[in-house]
N, C-alpha and C positions, 0 to 999 in steps of 0.2 A: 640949779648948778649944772655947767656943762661940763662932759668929761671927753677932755682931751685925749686923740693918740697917744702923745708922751706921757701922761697919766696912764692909761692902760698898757703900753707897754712897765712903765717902772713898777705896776702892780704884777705885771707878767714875770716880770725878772726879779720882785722879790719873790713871788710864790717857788721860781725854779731856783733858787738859792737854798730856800728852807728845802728842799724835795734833793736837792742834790750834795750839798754841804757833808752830810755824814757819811753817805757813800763815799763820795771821792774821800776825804779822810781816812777812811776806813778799807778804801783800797791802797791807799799810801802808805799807810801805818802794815800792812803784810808786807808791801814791798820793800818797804826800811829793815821789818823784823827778817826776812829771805838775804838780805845783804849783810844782816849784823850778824848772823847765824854764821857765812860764808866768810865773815874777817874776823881774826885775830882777837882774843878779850881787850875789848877799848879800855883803856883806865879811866877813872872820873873827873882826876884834878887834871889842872890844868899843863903841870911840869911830864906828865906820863903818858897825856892826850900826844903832848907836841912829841916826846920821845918812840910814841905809836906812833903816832904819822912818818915821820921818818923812816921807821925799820920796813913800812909793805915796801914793798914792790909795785910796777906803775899800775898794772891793772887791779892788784889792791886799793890801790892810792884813789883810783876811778872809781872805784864802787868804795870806798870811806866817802870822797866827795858827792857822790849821790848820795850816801845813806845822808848824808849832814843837811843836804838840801832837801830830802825827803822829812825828817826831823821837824826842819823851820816850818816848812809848806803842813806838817799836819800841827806843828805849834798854833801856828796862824788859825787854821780851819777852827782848835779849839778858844779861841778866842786872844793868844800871847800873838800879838805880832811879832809876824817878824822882819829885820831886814831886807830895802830897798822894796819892801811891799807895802803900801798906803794905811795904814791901820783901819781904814772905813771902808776897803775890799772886801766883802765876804767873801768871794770864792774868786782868789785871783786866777789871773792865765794861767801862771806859770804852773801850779798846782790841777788844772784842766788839763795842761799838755802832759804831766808828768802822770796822770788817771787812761791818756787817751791810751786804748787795747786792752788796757783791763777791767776795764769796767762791763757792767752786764749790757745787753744791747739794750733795755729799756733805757737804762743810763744812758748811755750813750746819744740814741734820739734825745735825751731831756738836754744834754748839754749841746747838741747839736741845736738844738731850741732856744737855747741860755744865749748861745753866741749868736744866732741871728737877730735876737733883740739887742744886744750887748751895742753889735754894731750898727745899728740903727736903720734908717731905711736907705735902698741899697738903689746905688747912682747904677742906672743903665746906660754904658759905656754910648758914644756918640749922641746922647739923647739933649738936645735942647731947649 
């Protein structure tokens, strides 16, 4: 049996999935908890959510729509997807970008690593 580049690479980018997955989650999940701390007690149903949301103010408003997007992105990581993200993503972008500076520098190098296989082999501008 012969093994492929793209075989070794999609072996590369599942091993850094599993290795990076609960980190980033788990740097998200503090960022959500620093922002829930910082607004107003959310209500639960749905009639007291929408009545919160109205009463912040816009940099309130800002940091509820982060925490909401921080939410989905560590829903997702634990297996709920979420909206306008692929459900067979494990570790979407958007959830990489919203980890980039927090993360420890080991991390950091792994996801730098994740994304250069992610994007596959890289065209050298002018080259024919």
């Amino acid at each position: 049996m012969t093994v492929t580049m793209p075989d070794v690479r999609e072996r590369d980018r599942r091993d850094l999935v599993v290795q990076l997955r609960d980190e980033v989650r788990v740097v998200l999940a503090k960022r959500a908890e620093a922002l829930q701390a910082a607004l107003p007690p959310r209500p639960g149903d749905a009639h007291g959510r929408y009545a919160w949301l109205r009463s912040l103010d816009e940099p309130q408003a800002r940091r509820a729509e982060l925490l909401n997007r921080l939410e989905a992105l560590c829903g997702h990581l634990s297996g709920r997807p979420a909206l306008g993200i692929r459900a067979d993503d494990a570790l979407p972008a958007a959830a990489l970008e919203e980890a980039d500076g927090f993360l420890s520098e080991s991390a950091a190098r792994l996801v730098a690593a994740y994304r250069r296989i992610a994007e596959g082999p890289s065209v050298v501008s002018g080259a024919k």
